[in-house]
C-alpha positions as CSV (number, residue, x, y, z in Angstrom):
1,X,-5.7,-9.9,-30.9
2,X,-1.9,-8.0,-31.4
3,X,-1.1,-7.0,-27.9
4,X,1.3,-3.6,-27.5
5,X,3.4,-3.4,-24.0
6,X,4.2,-0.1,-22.4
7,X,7.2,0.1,-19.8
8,X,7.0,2.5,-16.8
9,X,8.5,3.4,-14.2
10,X,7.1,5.9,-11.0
11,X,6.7,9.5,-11.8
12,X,6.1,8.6,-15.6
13,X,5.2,11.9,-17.6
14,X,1.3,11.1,-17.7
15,X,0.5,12.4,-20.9
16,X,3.2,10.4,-22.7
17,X,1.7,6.9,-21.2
18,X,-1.7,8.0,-21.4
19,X,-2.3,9.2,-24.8
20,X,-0.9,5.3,-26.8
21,X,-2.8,3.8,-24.1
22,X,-5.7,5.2,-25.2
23,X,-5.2,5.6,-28.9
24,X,-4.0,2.3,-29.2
25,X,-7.0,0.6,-27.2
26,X,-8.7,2.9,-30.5
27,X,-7.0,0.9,-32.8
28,X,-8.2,-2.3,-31.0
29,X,-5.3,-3.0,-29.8
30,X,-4.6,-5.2,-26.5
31,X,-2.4,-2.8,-24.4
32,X,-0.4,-4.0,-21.6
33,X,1.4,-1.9,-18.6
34,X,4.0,-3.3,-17.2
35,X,6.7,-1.6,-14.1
36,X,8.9,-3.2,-11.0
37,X,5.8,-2.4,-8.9
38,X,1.8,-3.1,-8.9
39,X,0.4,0.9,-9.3
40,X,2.8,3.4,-10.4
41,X,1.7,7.0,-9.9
42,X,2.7,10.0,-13.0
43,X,4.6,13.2,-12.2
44,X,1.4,14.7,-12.3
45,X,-0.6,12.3,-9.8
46,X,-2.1,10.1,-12.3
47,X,-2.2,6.5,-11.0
48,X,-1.8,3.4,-12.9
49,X,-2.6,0.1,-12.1
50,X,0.2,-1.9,-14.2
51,X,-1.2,-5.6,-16.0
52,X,1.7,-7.3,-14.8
53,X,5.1,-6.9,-13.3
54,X,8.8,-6.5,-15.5
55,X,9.6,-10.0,-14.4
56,X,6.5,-11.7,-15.3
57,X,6.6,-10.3,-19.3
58,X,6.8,-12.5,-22.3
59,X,7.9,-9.7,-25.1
60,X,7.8,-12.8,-28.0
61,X,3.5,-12.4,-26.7
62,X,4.0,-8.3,-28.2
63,X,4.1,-6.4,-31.5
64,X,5.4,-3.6,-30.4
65,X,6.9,-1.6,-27.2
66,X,6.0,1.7,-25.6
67,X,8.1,3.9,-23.3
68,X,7.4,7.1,-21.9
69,X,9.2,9.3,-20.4
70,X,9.9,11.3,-17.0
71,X,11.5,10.4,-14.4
72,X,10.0,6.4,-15.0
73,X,12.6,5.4,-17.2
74,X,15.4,6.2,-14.7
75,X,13.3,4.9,-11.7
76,X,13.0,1.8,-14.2
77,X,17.2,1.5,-14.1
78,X,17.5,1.9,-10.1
79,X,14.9,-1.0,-9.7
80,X,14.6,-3.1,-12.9
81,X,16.9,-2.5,-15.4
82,X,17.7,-6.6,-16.1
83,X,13.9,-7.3,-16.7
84,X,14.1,-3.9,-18.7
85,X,17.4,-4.9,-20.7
86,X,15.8,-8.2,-21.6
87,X,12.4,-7.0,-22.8
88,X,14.0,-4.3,-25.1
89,X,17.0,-6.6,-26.3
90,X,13.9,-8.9,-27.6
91,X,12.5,-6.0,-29.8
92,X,16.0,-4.7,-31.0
93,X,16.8,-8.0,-32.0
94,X,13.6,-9.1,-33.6
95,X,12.8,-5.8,-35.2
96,X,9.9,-4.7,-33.6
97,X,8.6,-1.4,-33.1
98,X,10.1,0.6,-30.1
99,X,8.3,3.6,-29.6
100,X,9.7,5.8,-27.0
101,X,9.4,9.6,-25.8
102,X,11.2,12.3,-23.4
103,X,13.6,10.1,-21.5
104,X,12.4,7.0,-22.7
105,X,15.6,6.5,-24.7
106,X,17.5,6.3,-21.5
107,X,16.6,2.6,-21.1
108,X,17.4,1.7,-24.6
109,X,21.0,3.4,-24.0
110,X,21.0,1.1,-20.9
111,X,19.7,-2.1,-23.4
112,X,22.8,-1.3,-25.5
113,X,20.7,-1.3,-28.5
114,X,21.3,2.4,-30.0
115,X,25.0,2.5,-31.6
116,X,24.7,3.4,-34.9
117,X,20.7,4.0,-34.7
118,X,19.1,8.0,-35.0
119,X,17.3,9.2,-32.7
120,X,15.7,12.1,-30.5
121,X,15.0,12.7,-26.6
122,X,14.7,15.1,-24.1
123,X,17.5,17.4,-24.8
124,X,19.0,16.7,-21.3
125,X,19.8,13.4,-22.4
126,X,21.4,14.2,-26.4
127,X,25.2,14.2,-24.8
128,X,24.3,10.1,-22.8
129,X,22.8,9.3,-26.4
130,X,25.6,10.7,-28.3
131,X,28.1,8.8,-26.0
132,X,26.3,5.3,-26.4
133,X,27.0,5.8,-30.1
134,X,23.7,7.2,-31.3
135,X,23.3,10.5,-33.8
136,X,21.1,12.7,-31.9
137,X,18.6,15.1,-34.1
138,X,16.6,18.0,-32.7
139,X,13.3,16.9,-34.4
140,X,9.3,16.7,-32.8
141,X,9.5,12.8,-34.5
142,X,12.7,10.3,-35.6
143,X,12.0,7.3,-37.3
144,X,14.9,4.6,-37.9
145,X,14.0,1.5,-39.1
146,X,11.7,0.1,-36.1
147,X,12.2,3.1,-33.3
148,X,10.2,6.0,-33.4
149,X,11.1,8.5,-30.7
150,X,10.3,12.1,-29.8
151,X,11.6,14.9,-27.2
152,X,8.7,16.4,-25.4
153,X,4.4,15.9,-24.7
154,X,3.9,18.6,-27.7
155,X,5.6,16.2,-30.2
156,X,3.2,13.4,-29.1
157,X,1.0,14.0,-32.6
158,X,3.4,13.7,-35.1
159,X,5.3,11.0,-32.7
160,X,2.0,9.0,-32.1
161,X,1.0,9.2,-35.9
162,X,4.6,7.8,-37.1
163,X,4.1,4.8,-34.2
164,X,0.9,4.1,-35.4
165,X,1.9,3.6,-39.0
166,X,5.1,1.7,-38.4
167,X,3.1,-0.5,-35.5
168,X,0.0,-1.1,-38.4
169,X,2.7,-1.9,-40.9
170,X,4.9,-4.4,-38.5
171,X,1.6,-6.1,-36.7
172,X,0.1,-7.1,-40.3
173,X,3.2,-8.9,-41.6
């Protein structure tokens, strides 16, 4: 079975973790949570219990990578950000999806893996992606090549229905 991980960090925006875990379980997908801690608890009080910590992932076992937003990706650089680093470098550099929302860009930024690349974010964060080399767009979805990335929860449908193409498309080949 193709098995999908999601990164997160404390204080995670719950609706951008929540909604690919779910739809992608739809799609019978295998779906992995992984953070620097054991339970991670959403900005809104939704707790998590994560599959396994940053240390302990294999990315070559995953098809494609999930990272939502909030305050999780910046908790994610305070306690994690070599495990983080190496799991996204794998994807970059292998051309797997990376699918990521709201400040979920900020830990590709911290990868190094965004010069040259479009994408989109919170707009708190378009001046931190413009200065790691990206071209920043003000659109609900930006595809570019294998990331997909969005700004805020009411993006998540045409964000989710991009991922789930490009993540079909990648996991078949």
């Amino acid at each position: 079975m193709k098995k999908i991980l999601i990164i997160a960090g404390q204080e995670f925006e719950d609706i951008e973790l929540l909604y690919p875990l779910y739809r992608l379980r739809e799609e019978g997908f295998t779906v992995h949570i992984a953070s620097y801690v054991k339970e991670i608890i959403g900005k809104h009080g939704y707790k998590i219990k994560c599959d396994l910590l940053l240390r302990e992932v294999k990315p070559e076992e995953y098809v494609a990578l999930i990272i939502p937003g909030g305050r999780g990706p910046e908790r994610i650089r305070v306690h994690a950000i070599n495990e983080s680093n190496k799991i996204i470098i794998h994807f970059a550099k292998n051309n797997k999806p990376i699918i990521a929302i709201c400040h979920g860009p900020q830990l590709l930024i911290s990868a190094n893996v965004i010069r040259g690349r479009k994408l989109t974010s919170y707009p708190s964060i378009r001046d931190d992606l413009l200065a790691a080399g990206a071209e920043w767009i003000d659109s609900e979805v930006v595809v570019d090549k294998n990331i997909v990335t969005a700004r805020i929860p009411n993006d998540i449908p045409s964000w989710f229905k991009k991922a789930i193409e490009l993540i079909k498309k990648e996991s078949h080949q």
